[in-house]
N, CA, C and O atoms as CSV, one atom per row, in Angstrom:
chain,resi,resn,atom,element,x,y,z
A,1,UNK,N,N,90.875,103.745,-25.905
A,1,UNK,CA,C,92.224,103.975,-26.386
A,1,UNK,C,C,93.146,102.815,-26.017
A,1,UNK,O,O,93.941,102.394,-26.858
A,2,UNK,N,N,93.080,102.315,-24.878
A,2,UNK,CA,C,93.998,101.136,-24.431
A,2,UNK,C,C,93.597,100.107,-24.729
A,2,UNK,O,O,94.035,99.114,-24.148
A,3,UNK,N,N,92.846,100.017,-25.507
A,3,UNK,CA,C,91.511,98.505,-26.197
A,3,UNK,C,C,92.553,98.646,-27.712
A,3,UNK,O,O,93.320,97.738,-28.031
A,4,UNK,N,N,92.463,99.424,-28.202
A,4,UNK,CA,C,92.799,99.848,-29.822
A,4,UNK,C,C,94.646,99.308,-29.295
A,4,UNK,O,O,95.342,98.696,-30.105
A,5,UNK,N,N,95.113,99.624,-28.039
A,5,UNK,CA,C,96.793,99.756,-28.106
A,5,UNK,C,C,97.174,97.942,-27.358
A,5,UNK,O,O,98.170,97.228,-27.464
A,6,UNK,N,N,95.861,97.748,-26.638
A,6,UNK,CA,C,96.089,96.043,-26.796
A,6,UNK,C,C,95.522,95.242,-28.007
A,6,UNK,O,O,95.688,94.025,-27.924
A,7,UNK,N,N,94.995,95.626,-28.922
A,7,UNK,CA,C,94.402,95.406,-29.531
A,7,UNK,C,C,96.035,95.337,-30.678
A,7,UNK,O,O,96.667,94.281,-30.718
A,8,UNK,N,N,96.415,96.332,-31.343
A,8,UNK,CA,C,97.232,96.475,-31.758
A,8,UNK,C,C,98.643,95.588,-31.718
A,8,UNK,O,O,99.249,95.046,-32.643
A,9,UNK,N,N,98.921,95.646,-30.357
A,9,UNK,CA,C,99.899,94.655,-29.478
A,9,UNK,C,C,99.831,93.408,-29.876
A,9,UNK,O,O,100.763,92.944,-30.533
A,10,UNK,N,N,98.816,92.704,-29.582
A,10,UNK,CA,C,98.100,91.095,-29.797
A,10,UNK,C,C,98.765,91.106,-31.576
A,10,UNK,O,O,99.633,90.329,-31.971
A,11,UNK,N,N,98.257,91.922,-32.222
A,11,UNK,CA,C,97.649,91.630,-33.668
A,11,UNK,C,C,99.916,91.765,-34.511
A,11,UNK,O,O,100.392,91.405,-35.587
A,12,UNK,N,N,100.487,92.379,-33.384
A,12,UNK,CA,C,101.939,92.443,-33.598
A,12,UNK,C,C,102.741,91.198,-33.450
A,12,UNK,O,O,103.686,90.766,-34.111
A,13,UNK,N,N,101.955,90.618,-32.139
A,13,UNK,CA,C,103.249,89.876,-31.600
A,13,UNK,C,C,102.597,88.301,-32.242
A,13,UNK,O,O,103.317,87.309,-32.355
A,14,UNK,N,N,101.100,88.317,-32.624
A,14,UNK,CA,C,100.303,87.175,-33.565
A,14,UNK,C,C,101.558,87.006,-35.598
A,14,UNK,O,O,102.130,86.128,-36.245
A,15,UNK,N,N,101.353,88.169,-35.660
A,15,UNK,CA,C,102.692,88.863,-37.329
A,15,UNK,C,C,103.981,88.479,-36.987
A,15,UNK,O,O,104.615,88.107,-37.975
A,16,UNK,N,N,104.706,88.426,-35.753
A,16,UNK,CA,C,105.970,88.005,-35.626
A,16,UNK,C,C,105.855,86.957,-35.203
A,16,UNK,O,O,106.868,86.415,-35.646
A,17,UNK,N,N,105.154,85.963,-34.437
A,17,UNK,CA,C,105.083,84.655,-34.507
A,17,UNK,C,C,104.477,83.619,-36.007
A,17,UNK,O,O,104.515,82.426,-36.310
A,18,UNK,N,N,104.261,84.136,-36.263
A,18,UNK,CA,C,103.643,83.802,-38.156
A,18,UNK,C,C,105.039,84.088,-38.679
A,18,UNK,O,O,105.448,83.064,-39.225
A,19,UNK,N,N,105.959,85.088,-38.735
A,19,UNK,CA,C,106.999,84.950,-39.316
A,19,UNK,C,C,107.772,84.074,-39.527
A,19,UNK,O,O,108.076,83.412,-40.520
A,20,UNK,N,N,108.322,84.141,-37.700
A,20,UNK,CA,C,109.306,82.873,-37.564
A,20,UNK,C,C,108.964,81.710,-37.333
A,20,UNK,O,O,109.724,80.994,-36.682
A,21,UNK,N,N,107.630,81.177,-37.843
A,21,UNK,CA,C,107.402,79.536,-37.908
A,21,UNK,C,C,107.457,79.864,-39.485
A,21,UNK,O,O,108.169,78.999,-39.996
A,22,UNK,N,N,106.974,80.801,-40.496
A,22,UNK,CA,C,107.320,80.512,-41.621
A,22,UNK,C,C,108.657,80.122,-42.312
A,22,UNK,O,O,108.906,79.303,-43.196
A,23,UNK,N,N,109.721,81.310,-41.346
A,23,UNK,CA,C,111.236,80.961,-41.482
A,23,UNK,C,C,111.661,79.535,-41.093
A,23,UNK,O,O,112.452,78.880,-41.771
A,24,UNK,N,N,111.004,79.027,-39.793
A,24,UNK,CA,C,111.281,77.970,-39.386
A,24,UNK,C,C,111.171,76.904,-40.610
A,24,UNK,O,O,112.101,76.218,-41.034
A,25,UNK,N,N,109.990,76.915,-41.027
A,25,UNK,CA,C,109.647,75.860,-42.218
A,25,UNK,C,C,110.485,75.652,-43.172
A,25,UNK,O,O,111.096,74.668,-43.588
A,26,UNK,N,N,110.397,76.998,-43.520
A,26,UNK,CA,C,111.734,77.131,-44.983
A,26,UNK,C,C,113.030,76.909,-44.290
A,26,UNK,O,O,113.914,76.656,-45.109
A,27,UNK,N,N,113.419,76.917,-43.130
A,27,UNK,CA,C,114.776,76.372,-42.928
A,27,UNK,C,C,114.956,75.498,-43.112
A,27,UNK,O,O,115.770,75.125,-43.957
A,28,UNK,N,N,113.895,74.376,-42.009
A,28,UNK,CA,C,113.901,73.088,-42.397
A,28,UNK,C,C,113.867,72.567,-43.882
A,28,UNK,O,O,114.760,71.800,-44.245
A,29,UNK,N,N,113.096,72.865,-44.562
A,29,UNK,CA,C,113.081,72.347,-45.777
A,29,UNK,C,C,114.492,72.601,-46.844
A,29,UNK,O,O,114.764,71.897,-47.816
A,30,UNK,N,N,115.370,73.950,-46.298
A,30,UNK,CA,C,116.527,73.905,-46.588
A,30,UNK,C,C,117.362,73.069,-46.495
A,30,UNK,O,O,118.046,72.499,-47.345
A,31,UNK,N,N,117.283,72.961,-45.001
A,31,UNK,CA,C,118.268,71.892,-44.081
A,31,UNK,C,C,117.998,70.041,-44.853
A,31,UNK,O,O,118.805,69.113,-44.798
A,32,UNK,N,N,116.618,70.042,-45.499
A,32,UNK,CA,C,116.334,68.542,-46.149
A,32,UNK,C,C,116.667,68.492,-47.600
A,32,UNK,O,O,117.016,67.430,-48.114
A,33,UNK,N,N,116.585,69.469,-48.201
A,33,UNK,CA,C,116.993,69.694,-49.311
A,33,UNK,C,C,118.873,69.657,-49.544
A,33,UNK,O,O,119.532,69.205,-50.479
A,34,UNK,N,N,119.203,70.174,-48.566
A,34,UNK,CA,C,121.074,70.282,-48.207
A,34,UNK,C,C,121.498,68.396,-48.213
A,34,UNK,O,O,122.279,67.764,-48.925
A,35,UNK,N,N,120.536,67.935,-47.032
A,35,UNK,CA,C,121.021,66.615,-46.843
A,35,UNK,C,C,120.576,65.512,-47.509
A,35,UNK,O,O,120.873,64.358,-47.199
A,36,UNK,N,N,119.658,65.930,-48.688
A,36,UNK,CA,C,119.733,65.136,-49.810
A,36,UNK,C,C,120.488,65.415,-51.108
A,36,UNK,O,O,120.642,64.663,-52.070
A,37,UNK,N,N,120.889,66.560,-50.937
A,37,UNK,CA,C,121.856,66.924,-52.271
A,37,UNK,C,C,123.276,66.232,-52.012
A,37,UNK,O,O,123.947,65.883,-52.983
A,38,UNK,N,N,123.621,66.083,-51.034
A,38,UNK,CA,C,124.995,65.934,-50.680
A,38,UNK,C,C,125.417,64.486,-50.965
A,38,UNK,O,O,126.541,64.042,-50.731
A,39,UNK,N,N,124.396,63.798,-51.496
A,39,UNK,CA,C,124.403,62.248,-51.982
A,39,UNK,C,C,125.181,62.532,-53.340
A,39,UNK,O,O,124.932,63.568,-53.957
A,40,UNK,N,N,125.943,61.794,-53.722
A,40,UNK,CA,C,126.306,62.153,-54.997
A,40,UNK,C,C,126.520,60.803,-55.862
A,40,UNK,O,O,126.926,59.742,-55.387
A,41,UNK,N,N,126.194,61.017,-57.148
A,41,UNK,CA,C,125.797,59.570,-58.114
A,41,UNK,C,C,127.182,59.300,-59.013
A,41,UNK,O,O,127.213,59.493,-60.228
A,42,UNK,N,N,128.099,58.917,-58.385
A,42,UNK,CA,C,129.403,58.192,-59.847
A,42,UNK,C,C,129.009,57.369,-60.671
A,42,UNK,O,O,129.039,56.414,-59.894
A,43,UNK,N,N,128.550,56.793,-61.902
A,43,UNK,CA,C,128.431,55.731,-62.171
A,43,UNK,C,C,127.695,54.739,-61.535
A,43,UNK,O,O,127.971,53.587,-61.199
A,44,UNK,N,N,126.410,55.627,-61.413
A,44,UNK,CA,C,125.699,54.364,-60.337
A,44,UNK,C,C,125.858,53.525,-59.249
A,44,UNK,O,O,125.279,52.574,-58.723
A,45,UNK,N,N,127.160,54.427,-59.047
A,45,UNK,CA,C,127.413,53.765,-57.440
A,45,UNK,C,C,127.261,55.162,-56.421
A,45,UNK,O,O,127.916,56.184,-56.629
A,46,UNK,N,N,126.373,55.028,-55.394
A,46,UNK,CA,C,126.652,56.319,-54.409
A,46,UNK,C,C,128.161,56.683,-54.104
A,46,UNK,O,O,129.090,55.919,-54.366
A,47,UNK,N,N,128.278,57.659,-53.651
A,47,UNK,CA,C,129.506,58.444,-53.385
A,47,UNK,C,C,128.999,59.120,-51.400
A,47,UNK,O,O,127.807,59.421,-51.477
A,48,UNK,N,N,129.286,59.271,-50.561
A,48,UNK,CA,C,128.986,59.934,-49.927
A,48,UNK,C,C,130.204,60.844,-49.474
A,48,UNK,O,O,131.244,60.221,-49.261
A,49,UNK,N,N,130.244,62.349,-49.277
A,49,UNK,CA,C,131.171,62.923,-48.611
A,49,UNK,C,C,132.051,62.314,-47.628
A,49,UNK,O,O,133.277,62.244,-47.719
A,50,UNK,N,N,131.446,61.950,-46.837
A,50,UNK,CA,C,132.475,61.164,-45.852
A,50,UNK,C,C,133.320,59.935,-46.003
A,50,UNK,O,O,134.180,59.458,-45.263
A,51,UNK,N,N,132.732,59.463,-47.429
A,51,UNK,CA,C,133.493,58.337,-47.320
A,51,UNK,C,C,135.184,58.410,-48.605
A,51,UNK,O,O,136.103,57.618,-48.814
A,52,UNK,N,N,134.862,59.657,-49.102
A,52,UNK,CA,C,136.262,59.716,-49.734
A,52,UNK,C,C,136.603,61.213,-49.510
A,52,UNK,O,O,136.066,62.256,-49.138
A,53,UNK,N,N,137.991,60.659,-50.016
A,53,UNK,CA,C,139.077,61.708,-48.910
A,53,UNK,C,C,139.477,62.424,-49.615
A,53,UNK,O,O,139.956,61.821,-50.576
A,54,UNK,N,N,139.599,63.838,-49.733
A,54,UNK,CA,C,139.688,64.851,-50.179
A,54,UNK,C,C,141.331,65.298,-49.642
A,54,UNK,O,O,141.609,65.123,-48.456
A,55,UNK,N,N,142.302,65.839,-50.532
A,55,UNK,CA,C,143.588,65.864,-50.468
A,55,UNK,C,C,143.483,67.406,-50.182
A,55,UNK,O,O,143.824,67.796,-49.065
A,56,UNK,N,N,143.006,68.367,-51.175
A,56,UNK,CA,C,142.874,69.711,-50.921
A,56,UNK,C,C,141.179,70.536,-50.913
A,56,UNK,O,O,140.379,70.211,-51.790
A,57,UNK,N,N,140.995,71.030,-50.412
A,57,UNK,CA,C,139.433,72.225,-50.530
A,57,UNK,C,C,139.785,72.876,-51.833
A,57,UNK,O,O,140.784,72.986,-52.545
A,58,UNK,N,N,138.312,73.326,-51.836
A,58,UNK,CA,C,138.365,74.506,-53.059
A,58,UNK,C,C,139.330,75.192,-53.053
A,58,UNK,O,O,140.113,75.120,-54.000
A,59,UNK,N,N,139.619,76.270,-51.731
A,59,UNK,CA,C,139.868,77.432,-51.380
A,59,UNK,C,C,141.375,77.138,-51.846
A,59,UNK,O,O,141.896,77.818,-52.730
A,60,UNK,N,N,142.280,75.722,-50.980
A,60,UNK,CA,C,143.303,75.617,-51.253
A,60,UNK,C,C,143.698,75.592,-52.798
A,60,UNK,O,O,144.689,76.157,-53.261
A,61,UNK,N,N,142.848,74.912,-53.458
A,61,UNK,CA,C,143.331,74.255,-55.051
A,61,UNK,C,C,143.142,75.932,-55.479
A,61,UNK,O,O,144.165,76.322,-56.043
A,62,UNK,N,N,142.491,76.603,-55.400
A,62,UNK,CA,C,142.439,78.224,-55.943
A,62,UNK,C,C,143.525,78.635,-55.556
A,62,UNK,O,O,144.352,78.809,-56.451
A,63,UNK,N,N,143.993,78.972,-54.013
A,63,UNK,CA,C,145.267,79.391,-53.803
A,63,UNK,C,C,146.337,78.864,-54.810
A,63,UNK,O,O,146.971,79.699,-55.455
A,64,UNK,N,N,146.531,77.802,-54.953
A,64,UNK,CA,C,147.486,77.334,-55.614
A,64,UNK,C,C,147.736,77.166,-57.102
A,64,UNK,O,O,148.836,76.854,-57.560
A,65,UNK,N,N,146.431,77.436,-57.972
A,65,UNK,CA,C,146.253,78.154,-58.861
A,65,UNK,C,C,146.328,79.524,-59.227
A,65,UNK,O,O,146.521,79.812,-60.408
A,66,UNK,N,N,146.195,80.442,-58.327
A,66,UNK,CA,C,146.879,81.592,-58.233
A,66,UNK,C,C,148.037,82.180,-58.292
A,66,UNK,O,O,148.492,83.209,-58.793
A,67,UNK,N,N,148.613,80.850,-57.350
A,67,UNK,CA,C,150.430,80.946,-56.943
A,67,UNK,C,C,151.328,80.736,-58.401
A,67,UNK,O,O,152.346,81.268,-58.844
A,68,UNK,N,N,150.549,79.848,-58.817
A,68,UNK,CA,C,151.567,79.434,-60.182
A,68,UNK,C,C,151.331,79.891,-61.635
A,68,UNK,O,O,151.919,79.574,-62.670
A,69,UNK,N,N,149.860,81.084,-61.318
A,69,UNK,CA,C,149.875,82.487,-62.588
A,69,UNK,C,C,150.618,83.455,-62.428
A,69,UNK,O,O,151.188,84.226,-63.200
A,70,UNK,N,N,150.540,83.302,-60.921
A,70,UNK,CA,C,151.309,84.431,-60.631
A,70,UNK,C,C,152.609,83.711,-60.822
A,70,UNK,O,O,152.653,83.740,-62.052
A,71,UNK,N,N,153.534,83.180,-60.507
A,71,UNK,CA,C,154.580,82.766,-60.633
A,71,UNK,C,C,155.031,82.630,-61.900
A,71,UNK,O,O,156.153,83.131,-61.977
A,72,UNK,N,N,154.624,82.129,-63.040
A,72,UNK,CA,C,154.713,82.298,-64.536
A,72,UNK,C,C,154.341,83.736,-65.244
A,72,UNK,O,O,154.760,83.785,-66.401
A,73,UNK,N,N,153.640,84.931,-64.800
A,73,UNK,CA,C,153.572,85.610,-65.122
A,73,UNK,C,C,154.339,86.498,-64.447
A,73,UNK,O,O,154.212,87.665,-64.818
A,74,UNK,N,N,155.062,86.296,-63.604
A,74,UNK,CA,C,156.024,87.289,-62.764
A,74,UNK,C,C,157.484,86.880,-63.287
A,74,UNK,O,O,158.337,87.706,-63.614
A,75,UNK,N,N,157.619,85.763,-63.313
A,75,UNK,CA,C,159.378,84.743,-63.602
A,75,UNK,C,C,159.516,84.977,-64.741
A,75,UNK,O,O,160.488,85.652,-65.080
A,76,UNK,N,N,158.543,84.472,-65.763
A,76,UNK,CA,C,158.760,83.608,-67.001
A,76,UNK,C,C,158.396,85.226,-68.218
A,76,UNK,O,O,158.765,85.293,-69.391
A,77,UNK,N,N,157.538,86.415,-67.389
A,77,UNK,CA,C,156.888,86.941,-68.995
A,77,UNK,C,C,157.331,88.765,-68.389
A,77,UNK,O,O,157.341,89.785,-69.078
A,78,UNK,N,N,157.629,88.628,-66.997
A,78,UNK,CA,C,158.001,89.764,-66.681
A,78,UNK,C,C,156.708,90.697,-66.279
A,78,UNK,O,O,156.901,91.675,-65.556
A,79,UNK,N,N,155.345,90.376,-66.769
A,79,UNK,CA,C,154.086,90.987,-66.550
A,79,UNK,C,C,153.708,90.611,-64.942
A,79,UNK,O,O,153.610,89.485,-64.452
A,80,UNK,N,N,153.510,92.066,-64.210
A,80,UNK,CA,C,153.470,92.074,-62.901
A,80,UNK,C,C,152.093,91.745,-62.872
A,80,UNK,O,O,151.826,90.926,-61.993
A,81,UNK,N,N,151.200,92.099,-63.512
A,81,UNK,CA,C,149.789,92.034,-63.101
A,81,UNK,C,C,149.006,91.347,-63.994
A,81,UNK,O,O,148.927,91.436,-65.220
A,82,UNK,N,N,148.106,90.242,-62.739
A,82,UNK,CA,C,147.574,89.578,-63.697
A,82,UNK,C,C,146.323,89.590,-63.676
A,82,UNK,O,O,145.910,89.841,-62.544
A,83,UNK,N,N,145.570,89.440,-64.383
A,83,UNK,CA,C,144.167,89.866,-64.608
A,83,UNK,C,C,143.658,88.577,-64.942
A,83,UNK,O,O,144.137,87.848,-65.810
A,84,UNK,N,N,142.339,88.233,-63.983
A,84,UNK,CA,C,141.790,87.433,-63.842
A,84,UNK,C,C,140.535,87.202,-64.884
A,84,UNK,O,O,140.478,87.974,-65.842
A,85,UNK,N,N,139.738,86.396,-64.780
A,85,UNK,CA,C,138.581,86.391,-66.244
A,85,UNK,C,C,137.298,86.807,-65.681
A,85,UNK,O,O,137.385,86.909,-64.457
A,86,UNK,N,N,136.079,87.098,-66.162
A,86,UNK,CA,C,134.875,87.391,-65.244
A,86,UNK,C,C,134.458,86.393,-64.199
A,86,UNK,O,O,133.880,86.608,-63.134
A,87,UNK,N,N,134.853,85.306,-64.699
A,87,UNK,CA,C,134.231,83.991,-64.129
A,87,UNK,C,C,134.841,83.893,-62.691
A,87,UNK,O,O,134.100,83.738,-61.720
A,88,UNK,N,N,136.015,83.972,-62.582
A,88,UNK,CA,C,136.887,84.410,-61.119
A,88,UNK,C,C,136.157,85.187,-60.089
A,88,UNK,O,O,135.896,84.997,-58.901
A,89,UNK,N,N,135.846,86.402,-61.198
A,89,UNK,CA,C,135.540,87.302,-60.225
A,89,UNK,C,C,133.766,87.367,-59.696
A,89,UNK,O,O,133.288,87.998,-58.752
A,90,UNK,N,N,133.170,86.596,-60.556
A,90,UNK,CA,C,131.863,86.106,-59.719
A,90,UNK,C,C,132.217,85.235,-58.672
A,90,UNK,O,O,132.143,85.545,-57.484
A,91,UNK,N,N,132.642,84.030,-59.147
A,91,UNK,CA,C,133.325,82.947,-57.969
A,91,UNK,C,C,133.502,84.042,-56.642
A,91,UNK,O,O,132.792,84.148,-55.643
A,92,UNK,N,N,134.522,84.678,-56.971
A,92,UNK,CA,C,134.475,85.303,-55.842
A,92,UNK,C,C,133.871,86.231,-54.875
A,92,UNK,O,O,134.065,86.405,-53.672
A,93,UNK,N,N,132.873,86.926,-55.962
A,93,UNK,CA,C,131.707,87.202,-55.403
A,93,UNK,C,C,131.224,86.762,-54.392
A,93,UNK,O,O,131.135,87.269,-53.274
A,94,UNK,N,N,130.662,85.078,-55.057
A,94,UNK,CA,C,130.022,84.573,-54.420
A,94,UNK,C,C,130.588,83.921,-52.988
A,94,UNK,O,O,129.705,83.293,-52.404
A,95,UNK,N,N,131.963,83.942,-52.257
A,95,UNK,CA,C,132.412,83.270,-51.458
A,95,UNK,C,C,132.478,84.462,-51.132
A,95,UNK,O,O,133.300,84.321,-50.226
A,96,UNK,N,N,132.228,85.731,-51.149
A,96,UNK,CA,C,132.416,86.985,-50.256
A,96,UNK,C,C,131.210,86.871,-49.247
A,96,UNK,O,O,131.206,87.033,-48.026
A,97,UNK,N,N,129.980,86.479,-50.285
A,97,UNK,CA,C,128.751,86.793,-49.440
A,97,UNK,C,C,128.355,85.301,-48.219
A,97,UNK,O,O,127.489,85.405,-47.351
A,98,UNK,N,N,128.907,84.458,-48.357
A,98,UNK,CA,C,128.833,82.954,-48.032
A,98,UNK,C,C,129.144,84.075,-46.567
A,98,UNK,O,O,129.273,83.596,-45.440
């Protein structure tokens, strides 16, 4: 009985070490895949993130696209509510789950 429950044990903790070197792998290969995407091609000249300067983020330029539907649709048309398109609302989906 205690042959079958080490037996068992071994054959558990062998399945969770197989896991997380598989995760391990696919991270890495995430993590190489991330730091070659981030190269970006203008006109045949590289671009790298760091080397040009970004005035606003996504998040901000959305805020501020927001501010001024809402602001034209509140000032200018009297319509309190504004209704966004599907495409918004995946976008935002997708920065829920991030």
């Amino acid at each position: 009985m205690t042959a079958n429950i080490f037996q068992g044990f071994i054959i558990t903790i062998n399945g969770i070490f197989g896991v997380f070197i598989v995760l391990g792998i696919l991270a890495f290969f995430m993590w190489l895949l991330g730091v070659i995407s981030k190269k970006e091609q203008i006109q045949g000249y590289e671009v790298r993130e760091e080397d040009t300067e970004r005035i606003f983020s996504e998040k901000e330029i959305i805020a501020i696209i927001s501010a001024i539907q809402h602001f034209k649709a509140f000032y200018e048309t009297g319509v309190r509510e504004v209704k966004t398109s599907e495409n918004w609302r995946k976008y935002a989906r997708i920065e829920q789950v991030r």
